[in-house]
N, C-alpha and C positions, 0 to 999 in steps of 0.2 A: 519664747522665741523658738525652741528647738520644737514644742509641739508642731506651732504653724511650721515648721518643715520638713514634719511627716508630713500632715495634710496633706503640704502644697505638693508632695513626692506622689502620693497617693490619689492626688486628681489628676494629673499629669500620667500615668501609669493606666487611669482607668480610661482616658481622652487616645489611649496609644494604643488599647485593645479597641476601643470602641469606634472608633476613625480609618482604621482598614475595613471591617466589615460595611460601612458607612459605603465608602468607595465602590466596593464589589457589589453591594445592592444597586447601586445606580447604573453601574454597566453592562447589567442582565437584564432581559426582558425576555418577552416569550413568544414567539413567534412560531407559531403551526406546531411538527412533531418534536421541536430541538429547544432546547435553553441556548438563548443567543448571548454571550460575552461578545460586548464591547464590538456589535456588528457584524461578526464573525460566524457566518452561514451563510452555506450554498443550497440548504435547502432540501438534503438530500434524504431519501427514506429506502426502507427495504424495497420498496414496490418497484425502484428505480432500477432495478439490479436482478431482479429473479426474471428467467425466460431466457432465450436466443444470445449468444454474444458472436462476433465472428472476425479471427483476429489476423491481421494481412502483416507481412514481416515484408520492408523494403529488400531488396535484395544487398545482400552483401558478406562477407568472408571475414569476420576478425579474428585475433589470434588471442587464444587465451596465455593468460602474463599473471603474474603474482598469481599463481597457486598453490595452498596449502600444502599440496604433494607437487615440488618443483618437476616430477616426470610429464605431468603435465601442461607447462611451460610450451606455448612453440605451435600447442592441437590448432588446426584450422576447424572454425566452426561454421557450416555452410547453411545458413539462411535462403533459403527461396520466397520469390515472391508470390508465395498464394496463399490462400486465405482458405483456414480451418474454420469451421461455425460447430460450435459447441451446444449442443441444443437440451431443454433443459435445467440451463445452469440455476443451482441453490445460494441461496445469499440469507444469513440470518446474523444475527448480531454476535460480535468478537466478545470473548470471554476474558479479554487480555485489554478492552480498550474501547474508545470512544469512536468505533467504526465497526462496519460490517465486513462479513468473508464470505468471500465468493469463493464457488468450488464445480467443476466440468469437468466429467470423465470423455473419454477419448477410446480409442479401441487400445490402445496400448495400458493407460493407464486409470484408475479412478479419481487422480486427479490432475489430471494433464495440464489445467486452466486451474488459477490458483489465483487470486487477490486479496486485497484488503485495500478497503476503499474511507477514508476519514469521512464519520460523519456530519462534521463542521463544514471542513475547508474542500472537499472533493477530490482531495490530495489521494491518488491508488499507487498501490504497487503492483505491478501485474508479474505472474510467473507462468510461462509455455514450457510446455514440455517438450524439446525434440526427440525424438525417437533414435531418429541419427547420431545425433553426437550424445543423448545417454544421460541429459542433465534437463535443466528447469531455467530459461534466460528467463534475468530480471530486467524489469523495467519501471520506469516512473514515469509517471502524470496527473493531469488530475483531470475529471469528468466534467465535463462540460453535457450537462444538463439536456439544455434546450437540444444540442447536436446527437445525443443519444451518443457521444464516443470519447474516447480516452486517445487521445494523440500522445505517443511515449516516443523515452527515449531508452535504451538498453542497455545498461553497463560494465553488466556481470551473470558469471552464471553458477550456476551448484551441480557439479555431476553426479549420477548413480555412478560408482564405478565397481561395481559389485560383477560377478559373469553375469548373473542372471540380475537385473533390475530389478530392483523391491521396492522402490517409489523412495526410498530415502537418501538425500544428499549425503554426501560423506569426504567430497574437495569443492571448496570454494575456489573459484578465479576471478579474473578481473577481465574485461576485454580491451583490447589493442583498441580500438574503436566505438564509435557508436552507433547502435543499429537502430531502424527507427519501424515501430509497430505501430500500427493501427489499428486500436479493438473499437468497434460499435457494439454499445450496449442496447436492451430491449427499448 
């Protein structure tokens, strides 16, 4: 009796490694440049993303809040509404992850435009540089393909706050509000 309940330990054990991979094989398939789970693709490739980007900020003034150096508390950050075009921009696969990064220099900076865009879901993060307030506003959305743009919303931002800007963040904030960008991609 006690053999059969190794066995039976020992079929059951090999039914419970063998039965996840089971699962996972059937909800992958393959569709174009991507390994699709379980439906999950937008379809998206590097060719989607390299060339022209040009990114319109609605107008508006929020106050940076929660940040890392509280002196910064209270900075009005003034948004205009016009639209920088980035020309050139590089896009090659993240080192870090299952999406690409995007990269736009500017006259002020070599990476003034800064993304990372999911290569499943279309899910980006977008970062602008202003020159003015001396940081990089983040933003999220996701690529909508067929429209060639990334409709975001703004939430926070990363200062240089060095005298002279070196392109590195060094206070995070949060913003008082949400500003809302519009980048068209090529």
């Amino acid at each position: 009796m006690r053999a059969f309940g190794v066995i039976g330990r020992g079929r059951r054990a090999g039914w419970t490694l063998v039965l996840p991979l089971l699962l996972i094989a059937t909800g992958c398939t393959e569709e174009g440049d991507t390994v699709v789970v379980n439906g999950l693709d937008c379809g998206l490739v590097r060719e989607d993303l390299f060339g022209d980007w040009a990114l319109t900020f609605i107008q508006g003034n929020p106050v940076l809040v929660n940040c890392d150096d509280p002196a910064y508390n209270g900075t009005i950050v003034d948004v205009n509404d016009f639209t920088t075009v980035y020309t050139g921009v590089l896009a090659f696969a993240s080192p870090s992850g299952a999406s690409f990064d995007v990269v736009g220099s500017g006259p002020d900076l070599r990476n003034e435009l800064m993304a990372s865009v999911e290569a499943d879901s279309c899910l980006a993060l977008v970062q602008k540089w202003e020159s003015d307030d001396a940081g990089w506003i983040q933003c999220i959305g996701t690529l909508d393909r067929s429209a060639h743009a990334i409709p975001t919303l703004c939430d926070s931002m990363d200062l240089d706050t060095d005298l002279v800007p070196d392109g590195f963040p060094d206070v995070a904030c949060d913003l008082d509000r949400r500003v809302t960008l519009q980048v068209l991609t090529p």
